[in-house]
C-alpha positions as CSV (number, residue, x, y, z in Angstrom):
1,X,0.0,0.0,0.0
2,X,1.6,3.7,-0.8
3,X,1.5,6.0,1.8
4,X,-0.7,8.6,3.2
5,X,-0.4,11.4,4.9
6,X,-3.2,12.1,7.4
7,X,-4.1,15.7,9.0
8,X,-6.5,15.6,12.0
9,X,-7.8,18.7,13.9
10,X,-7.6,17.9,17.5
11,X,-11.1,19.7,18.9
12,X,-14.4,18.2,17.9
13,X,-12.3,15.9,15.4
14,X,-9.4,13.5,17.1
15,X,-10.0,13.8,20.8
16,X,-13.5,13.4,23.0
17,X,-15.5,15.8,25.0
18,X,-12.7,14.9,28.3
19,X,-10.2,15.4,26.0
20,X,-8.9,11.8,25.8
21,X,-7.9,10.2,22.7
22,X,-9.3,6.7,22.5
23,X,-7.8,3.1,22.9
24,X,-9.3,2.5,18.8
25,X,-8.0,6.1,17.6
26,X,-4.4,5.0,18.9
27,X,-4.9,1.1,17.8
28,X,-5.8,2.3,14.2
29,X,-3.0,5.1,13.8
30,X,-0.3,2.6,14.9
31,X,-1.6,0.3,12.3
32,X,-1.1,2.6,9.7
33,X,2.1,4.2,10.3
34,X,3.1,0.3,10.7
35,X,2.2,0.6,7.1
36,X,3.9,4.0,6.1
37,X,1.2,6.4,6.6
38,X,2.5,9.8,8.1
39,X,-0.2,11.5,10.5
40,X,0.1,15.1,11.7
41,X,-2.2,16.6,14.1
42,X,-3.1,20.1,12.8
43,X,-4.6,22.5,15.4
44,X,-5.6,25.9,16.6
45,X,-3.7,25.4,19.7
46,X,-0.5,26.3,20.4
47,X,2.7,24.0,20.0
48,X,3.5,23.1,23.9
49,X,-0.2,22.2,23.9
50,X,-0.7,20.4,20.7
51,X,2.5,18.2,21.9
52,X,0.1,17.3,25.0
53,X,-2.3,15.4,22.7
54,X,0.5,13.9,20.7
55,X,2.0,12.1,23.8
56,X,-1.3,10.5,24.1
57,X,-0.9,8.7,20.9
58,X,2.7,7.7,19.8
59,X,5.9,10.1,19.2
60,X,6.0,9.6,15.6
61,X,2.9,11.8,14.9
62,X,3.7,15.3,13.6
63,X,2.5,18.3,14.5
64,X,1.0,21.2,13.1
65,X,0.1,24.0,15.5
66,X,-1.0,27.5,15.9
67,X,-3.3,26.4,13.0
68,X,-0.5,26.6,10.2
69,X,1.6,28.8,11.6
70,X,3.6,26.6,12.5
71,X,4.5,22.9,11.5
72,X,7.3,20.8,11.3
73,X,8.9,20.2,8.2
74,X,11.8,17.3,8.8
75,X,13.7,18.1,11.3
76,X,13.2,22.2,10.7
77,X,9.9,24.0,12.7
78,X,8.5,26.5,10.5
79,X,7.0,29.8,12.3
80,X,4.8,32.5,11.1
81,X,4.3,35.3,13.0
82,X,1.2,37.6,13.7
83,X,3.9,40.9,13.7
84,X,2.7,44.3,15.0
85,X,0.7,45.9,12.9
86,X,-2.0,42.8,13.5
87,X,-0.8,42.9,17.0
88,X,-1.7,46.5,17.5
89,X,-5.1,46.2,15.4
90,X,-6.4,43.7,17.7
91,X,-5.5,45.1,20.8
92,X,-6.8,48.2,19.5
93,X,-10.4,46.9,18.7
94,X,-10.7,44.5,21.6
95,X,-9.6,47.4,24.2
96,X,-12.5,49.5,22.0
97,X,-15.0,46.3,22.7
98,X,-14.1,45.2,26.2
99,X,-12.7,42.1,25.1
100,X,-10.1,39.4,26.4
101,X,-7.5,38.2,24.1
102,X,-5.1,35.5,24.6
103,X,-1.4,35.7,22.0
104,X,0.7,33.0,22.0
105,X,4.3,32.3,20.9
106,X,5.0,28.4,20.6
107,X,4.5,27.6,24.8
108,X,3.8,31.2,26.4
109,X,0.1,32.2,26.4
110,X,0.3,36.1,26.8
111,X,-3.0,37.2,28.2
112,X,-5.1,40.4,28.0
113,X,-7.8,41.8,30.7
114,X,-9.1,38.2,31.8
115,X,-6.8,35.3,32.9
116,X,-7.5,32.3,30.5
117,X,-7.6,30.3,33.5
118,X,-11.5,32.5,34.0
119,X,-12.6,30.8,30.7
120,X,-14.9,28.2,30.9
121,X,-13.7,24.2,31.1
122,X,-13.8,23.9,26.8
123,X,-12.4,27.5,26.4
124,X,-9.5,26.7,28.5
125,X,-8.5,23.2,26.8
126,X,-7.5,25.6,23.8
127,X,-5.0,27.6,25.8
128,X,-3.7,26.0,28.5
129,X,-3.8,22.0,29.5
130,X,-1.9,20.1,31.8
131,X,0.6,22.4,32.8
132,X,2.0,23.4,29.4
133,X,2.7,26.2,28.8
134,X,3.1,29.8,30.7
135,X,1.4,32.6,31.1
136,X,2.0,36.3,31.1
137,X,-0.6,39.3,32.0
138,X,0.0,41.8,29.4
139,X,-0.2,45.1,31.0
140,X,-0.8,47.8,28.6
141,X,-0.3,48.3,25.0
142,X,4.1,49.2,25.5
143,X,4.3,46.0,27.1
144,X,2.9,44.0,24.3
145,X,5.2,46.0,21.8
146,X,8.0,44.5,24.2
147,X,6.6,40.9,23.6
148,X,5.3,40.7,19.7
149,X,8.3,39.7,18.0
150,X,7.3,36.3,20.5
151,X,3.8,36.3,19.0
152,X,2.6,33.7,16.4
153,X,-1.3,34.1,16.6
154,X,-4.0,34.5,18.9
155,X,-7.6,33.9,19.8
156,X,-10.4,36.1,21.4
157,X,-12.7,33.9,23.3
158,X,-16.0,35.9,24.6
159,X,-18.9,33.3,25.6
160,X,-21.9,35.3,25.3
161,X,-20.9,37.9,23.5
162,X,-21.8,37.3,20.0
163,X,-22.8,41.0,19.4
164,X,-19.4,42.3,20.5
165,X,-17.7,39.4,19.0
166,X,-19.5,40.1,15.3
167,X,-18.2,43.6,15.2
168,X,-14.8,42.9,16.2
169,X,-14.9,40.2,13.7
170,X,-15.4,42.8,11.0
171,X,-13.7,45.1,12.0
172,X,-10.4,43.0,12.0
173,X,-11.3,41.3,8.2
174,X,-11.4,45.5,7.0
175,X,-8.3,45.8,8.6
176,X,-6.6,43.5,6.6
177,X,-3.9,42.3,8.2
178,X,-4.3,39.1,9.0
179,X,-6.1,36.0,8.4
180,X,-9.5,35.9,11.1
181,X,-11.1,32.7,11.5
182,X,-13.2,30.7,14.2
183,X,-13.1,27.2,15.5
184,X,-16.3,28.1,17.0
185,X,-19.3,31.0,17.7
186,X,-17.6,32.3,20.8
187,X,-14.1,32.8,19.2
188,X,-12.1,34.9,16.5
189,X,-8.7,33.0,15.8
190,X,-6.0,35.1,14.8
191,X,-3.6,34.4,12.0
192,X,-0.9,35.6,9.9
193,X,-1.5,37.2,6.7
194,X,-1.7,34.2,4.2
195,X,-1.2,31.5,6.4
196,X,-4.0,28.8,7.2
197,X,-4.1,25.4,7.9
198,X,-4.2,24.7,4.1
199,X,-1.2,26.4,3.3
200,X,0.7,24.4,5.9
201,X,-0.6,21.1,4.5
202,X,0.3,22.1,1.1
203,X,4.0,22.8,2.4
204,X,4.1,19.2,3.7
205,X,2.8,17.5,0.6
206,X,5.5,18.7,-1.2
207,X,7.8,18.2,1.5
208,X,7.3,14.5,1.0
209,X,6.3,14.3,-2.4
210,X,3.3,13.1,-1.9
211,X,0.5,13.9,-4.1
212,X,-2.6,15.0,-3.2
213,X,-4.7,12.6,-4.0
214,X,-3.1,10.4,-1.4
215,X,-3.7,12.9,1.5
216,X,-6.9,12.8,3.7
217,X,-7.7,15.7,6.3
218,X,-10.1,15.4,9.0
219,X,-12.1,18.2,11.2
220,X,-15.3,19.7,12.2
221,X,-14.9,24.0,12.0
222,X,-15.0,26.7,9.9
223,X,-11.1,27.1,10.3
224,X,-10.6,23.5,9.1
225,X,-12.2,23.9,6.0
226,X,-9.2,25.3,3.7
227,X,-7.3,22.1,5.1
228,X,-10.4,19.9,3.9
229,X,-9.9,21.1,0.1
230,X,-6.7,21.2,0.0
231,X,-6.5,17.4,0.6
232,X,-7.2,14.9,-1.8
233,X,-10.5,13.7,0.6
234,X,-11.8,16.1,3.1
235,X,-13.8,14.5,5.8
236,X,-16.1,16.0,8.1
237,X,-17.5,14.6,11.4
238,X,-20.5,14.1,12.2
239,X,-21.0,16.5,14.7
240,X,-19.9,19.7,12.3
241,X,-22.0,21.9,11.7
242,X,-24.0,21.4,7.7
243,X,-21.7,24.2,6.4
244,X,-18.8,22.0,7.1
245,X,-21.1,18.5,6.1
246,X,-21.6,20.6,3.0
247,X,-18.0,21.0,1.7
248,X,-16.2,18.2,2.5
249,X,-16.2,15.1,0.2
250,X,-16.6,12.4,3.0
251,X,-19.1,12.4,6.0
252,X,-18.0,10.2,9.1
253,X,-19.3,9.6,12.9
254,X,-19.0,12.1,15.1
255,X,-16.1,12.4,17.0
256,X,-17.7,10.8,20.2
257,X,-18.4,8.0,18.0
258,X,-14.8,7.5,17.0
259,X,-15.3,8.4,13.7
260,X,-12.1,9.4,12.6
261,X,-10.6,6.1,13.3
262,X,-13.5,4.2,12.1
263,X,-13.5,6.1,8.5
264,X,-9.7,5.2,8.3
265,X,-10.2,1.8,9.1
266,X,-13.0,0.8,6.5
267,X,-11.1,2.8,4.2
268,X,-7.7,0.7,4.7
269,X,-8.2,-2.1,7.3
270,X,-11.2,-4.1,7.0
């Protein structure tokens, strides 16, 4: 059998509601990189804390973090970052709005006007988890001029505040400069100009010279889509939401249901 290579989101997609990744997602990954298949975890989440979900599968998975800004490429980690003109526009508008925002470089979670640790349980597990990582209160707008050239991307998370959230979410796409996305109705993710999960997928197919129609990407949010076309199958689980369904080529169980590892294993095992 050639090989794959396999990109899974890590929220909704690849680990459950108590974030654990289960016995017959690990069983079935194994199995496949027995066979040569490359797998890459491809998240929102910072580095430190996408290297927390990796432990819980097997060393040889890859990662790709900070959702494409950064990804390892053989033995070199590729970094985008956000830069200060983006930096500056978002503290800017989410001063304006009354909004928390939450930067990160590749394990420091630099924090604006409420601690992440305030966030509810499913907020947090996007910005801190199990210890990794460290925190920093930014201060005022000087001190996170001192800090940027650390910053790779971001995410404003405001449960409740869909108003506030819609109009910062416009006001940052005007600004253009940077790529705004969302992983779900309470956030904004924050990216570098031109950088998305797609276009880190894209660097890695070429990286290994594998074409695309032996890639497969799986996830379930509006920042996983340009990752799902850019693979040669796109699969979306069942509980995305019919946008997502919509798009992708493949429909699979929800993620409670196991269904990335079941789609991979009636597609290659059975």
């Amino acid at each position: 059998m050639e090989p794959y290579i396999v990109f899974m989101d890590i929220d909704g997609t690849l680990i459950s509601h108590n974030q654990n990744v289960s016995v017959m997602t690990k069983r079935v990954i194994s199995q496949l990189q027995d066979r040569g298949f490359i797998f890459y975890i491809a998240t929102g989440r910072m580095l430190s804390l996408a290297e927390v979900i990796r432990k819980r599968i097997n060393d040889k998975v890859e990662i790709i973090a900070s959702n494409g800004s950064v990804y390892q490429k053989g033995h070199h980690l590729h970094k985008d970052h956000l830069g200060w003109k983006a930096i500056s526009t978002v503290y800017d508008v989410t001063t304006e709005l009354g909004l928390s925002t939450n930067f990160f470089s590749t394990d420091r979670t630099f924090y604006t006007r409420r601690k992440p640790w305030d966030l509810s349980r499913l907020a947090r597990m996007r910005v801190m988890q199990d210890g990794a990582g460290k925190f920093e209160d930014v201060h005022d707008r000087d001190h996170l001029s001192d800090v940027s050239d650390q910053i790779i991307n971001g995410i404003v998370i405001a449960q409740g505040k869909q108003d506030k959230l819609a109009i910062a979410r416009e006001r940052l796409i005007e600004a253009n400069v940077m790529n705004v996305s969302s992983s779900s109705p309470d956030n904004i993710e924050l990216i570098p100009k031109r950088v998305d999960k797609a276009s880190a997928v894209r660097a890695i197919m070429n990286q290994y010279g594998i074409p695309v129609e032996r890639t497969i990407a799986f996830g379930n949010d509006r920042n996983d889509l340009g990752m799902l076309k850019a693979a040669g199958t796109g699969v979306a689980m069942g509980n995305s939401a019919d946008e997502i369904k919509e798009q992708a080529d493949v429909v699979t169980e929800a993620s409670e249901e196991d269904g990335l590892p079941r789609y991979l294993k009636r597609r290659f095992l059975d």
